[in-house]
C-alpha positions in Angstrom: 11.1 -11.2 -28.8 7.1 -10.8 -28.3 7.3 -13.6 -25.9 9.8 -12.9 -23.8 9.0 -9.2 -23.2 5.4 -10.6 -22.5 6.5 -13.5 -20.0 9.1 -10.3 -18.7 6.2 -7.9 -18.0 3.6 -10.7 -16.0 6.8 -11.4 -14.2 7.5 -8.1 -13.4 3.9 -7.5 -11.9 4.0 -10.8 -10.5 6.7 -10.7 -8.2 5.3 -6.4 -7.1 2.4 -8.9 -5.7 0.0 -7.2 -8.0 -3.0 -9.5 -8.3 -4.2 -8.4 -11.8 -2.1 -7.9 -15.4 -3.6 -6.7 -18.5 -2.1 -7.0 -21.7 -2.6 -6.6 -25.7 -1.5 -9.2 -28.1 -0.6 -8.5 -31.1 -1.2 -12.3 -32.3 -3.5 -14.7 -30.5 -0.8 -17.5 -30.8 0.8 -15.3 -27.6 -2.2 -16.6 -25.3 -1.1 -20.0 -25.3 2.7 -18.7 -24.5 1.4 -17.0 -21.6 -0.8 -19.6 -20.2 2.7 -22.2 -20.7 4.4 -19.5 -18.5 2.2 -19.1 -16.2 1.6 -22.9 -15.2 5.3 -23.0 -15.1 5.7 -20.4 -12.9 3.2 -22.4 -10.9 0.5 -19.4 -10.4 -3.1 -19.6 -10.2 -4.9 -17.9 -11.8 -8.0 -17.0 -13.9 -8.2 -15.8 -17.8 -10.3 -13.8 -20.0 -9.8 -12.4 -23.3 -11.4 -10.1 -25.9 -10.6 -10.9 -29.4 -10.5 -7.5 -31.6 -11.8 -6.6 -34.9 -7.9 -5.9 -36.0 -7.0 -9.4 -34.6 -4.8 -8.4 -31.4 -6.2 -9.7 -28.1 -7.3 -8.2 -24.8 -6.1 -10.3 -22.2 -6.2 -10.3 -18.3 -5.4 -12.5 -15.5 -6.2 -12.1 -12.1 -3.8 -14.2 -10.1 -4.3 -15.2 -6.4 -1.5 -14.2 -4.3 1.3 -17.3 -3.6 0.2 -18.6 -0.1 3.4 -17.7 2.3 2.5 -14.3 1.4 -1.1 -14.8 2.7 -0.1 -16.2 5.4 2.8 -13.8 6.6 0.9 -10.8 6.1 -2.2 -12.6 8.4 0.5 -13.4 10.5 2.2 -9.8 10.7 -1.4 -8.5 11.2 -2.7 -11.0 13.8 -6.0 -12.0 11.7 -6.0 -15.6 11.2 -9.1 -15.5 10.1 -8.3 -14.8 6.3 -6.4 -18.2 6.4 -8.2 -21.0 4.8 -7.2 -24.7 5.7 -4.1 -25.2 4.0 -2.9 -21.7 5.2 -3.5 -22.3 8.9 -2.0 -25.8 8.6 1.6 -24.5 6.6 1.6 -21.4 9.7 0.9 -24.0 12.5 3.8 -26.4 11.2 6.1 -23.1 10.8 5.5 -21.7 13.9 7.0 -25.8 15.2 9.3 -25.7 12.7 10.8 -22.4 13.7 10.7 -23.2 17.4 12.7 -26.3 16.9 15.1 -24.3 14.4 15.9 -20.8 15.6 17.1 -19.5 19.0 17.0 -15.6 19.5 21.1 -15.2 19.9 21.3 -17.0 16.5 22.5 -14.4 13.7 20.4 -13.6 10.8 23.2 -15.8 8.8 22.7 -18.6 11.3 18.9 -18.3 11.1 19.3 -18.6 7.3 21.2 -21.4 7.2 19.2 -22.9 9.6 16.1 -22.7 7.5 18.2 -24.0 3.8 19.1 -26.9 5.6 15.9 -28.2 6.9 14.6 -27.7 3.8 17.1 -29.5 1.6 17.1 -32.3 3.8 13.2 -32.8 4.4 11.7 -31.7 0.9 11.4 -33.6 -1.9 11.5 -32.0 -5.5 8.3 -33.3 -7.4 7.0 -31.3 -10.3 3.7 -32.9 -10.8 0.3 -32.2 -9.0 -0.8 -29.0 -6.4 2.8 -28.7 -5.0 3.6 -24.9 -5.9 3.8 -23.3 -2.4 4.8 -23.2 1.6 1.8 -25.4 2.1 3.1 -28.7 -0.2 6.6 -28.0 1.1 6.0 -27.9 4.9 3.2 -30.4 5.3 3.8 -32.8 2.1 7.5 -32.9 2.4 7.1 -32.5 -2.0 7.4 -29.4 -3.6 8.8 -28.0 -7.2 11.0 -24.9 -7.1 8.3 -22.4 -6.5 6.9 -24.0 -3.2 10.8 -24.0 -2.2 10.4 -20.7 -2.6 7.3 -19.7 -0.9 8.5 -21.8 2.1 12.1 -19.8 2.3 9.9 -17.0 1.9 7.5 -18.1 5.0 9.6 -19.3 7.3 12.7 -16.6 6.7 10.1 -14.0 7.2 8.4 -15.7 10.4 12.2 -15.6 11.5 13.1 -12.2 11.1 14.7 -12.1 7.5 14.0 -10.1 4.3 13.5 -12.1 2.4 12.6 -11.7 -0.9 11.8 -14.3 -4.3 13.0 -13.9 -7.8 11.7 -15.3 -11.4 13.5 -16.3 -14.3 15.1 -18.8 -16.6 17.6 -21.4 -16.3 19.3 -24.5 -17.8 16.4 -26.5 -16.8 13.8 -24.0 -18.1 11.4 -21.3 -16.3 11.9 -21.3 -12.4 11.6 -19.5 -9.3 14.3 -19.0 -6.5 14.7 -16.2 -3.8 16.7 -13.6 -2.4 17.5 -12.7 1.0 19.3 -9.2 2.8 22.2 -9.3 4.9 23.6 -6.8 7.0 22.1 -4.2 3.6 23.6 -6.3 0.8 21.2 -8.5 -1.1 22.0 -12.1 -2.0 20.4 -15.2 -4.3 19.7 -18.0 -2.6 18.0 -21.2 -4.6 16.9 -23.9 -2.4 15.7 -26.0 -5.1 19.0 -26.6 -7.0 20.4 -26.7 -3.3 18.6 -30.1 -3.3 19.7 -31.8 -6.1 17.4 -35.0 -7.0 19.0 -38.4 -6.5 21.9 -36.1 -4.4 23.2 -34.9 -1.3 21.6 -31.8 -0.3 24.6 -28.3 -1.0 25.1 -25.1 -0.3 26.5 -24.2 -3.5 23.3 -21.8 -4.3 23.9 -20.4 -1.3 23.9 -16.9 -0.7 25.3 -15.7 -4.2 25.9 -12.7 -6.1 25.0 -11.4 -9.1 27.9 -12.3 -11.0 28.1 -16.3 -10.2 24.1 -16.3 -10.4 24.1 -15.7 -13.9 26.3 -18.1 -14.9 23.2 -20.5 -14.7 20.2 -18.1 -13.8 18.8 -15.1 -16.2 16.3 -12.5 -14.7 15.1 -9.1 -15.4 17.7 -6.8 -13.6 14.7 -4.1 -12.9 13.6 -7.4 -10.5 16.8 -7.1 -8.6 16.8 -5.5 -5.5 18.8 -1.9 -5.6 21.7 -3.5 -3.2 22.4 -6.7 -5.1 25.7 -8.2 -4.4 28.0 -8.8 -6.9 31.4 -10.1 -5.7 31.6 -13.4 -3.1 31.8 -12.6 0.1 31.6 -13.5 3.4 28.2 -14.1 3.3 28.6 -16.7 0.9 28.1 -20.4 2.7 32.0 -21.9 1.7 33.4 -18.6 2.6 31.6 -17.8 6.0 32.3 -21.6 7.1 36.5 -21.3 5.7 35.2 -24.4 3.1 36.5 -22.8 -0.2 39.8 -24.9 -1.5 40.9 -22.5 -4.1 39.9 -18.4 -3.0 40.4 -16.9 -6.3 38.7 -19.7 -8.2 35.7 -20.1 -6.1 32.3 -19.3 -8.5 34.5 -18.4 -11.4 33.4 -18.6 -14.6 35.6 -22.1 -15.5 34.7 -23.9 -12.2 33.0 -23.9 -8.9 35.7 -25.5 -6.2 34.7 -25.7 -2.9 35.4 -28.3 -0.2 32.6 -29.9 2.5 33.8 -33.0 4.4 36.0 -34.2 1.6 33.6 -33.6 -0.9 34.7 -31.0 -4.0 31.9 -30.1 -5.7 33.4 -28.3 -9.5 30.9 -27.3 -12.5 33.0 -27.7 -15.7 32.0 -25.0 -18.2 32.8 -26.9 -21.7 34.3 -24.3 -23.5 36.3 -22.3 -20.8 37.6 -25.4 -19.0 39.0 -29.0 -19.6 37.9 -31.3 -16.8 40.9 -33.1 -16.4 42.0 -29.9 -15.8 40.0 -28.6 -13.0 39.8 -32.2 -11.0 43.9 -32.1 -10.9 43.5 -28.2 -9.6 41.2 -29.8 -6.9 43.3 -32.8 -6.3 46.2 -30.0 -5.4 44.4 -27.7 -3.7 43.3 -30.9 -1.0 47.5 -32.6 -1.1 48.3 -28.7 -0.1 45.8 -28.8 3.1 47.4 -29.7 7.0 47.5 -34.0 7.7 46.1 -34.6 4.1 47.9 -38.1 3.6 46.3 -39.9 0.0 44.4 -38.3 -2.6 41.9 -40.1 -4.5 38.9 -38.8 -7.3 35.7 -40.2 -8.1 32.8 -39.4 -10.2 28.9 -39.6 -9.9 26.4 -37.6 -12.2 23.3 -35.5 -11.1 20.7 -34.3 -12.9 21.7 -31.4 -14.9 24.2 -32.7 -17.8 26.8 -29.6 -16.9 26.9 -30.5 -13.3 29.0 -33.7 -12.3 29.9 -34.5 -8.5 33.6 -34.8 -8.0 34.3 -36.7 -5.3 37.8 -36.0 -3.3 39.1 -39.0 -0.9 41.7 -38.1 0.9 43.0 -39.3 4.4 44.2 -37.0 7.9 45.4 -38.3 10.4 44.5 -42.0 9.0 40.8 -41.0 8.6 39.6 -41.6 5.4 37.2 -38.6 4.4 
């Protein structure tokens, strides 16, 4: 449609870091679809328009550039000085952060991980008020998904990543997430839904190809990078850590099985997979594993209605886990 090419284009300049996009409207009624984009996309920005004698629209927006990319490039240059207040505090509590977080025989995967997992564990999701970038996200400790982003972005690229970010939609609407290279191959990595509200932070975003990705994400492939991956591998968090249950099921398109200290997490598509179905293929793939003694299920519901949290309890070695 009209919209989405026009949301597709502003994206597409967007995430080049272009500061400035121009477009013609055809109808007016387009204006408000871009401004709903790009306040979900969390940009700032400024508009004018020309309204023509045929009725189309000349429209531009000069946007100002997400902040962790201010501040990386005034770090990679050495000139502070372009840093306003919020800038200078998000680099002085990365620089601790980092320090705290990375050691230099860590390997880019380590450093990675690393990073996720102070994030999903010290960041809160809030979508309301000035919480779109590194700055809400490192010194709030609140962010929605596109200061997530701009702090992966920050602090992966302070530690020596490429690290990259990625617009699109998903179940839950218009969001932002990132991607990251590894050893050449390039990976999807979404913080955000990593940190599930009410939840346990997961890793089930984690380092993902193509393929699983857009079983909830959608994105304009001229936005991917050239390498993307598009088969698991051992990049992948449950795979690099030997935590996936069921190999050949793992981020299939019926279910997501993967086990974390006795806890199986599944997504139950509704019209490729029963759910009594998938819980008794994770209740056997656990009976099947060294010292497993009793197995036990139990539910609990997060925020996204095709999502539940299936919950294994099994004893080894008369340890309930």
């Amino acid at each position: 449609s009209n919209s989405d090419s026009l949301c597709d284009a502003f994206d597409d300049a967007y995430y080049r870091g272009e500061k400035l996009f121009s477009a013609r409207l055809q109808y007016t009624s387009l204006i408000d679809t871009l401004r709903d984009h790009l306040n979900a996309r969390g940009v700032s920005y400024s508009m004018t328009m020309t309204i023509r004698d045929d009725g189309q629209a000349n429209v531009d927006v000069e946007m100002e550039i997400p902040l962790g990319t201010i501040v990386v490039q005034a770090y990679k240059s050495g000139n502070l000085r372009v840093l306003d207040k919020r800038g200078l505090a998000a680099l002085d509590k990365a620089q601790a952060l980092l320090e705290d977080l990375i050691s230099e025989n860590m390997s880019p995967l380590a450093r990675e991980l690393a990073i996720h997992d102070y994030l999903t564990a010290n960041v809160r999701y809030e979508i309301n008020g000035d919480v779109g970038d590194a700055y809400s996200a490192l010194c709030l400790g609140v962010a929605k998904c596109s200061g997530f982003s701009d702090a992966f972005y920050l602090l992966g690229t302070m530690a020596g990543l490429n690290v990259g970010k990625m617009g699109g939609m998903t179940t839950a609407g218009s969001h932002e997430w990132n991607t990251i290279e590894l050893d050449g191959v390039w990976y999807f990595v979404d913080v955000t839904w990593n940190a599930p509200v009410g939840s346990s932070p997961t890793h089930v975003y984690f380092n993902l190809p193509a393929s699983a990705m857009s079983g909830t994400h959608t994105w304009l492939a001229k936005n991917e990078p050239s390498n993307m991956a598009h088969e698991i591998d051992t990049k992948n968090y449950y795979f690099a850590t030997g935590k996936v249950a069921m190999h050949e099921a793992a981020y299939g398109p019926a279910a997501v099985k993967s086990v974390e200290s006795g806890l199986m997490l599944e997504r139950i598509s509704p019209i490729s997979v029963r759910a009594a179905d998938a819980v008794q293929a994770a209740m056997d793939a656990i009976a099947n594993l060294d010292n497993v003694r009793r197995v036990g299920v139990s539910y609990t519901t997060v925020r996204l209605n095709d999502w539940q949290y299936i919950q294994i309890h099994f004893d080894i070695n008369g340890e309930t886990s």
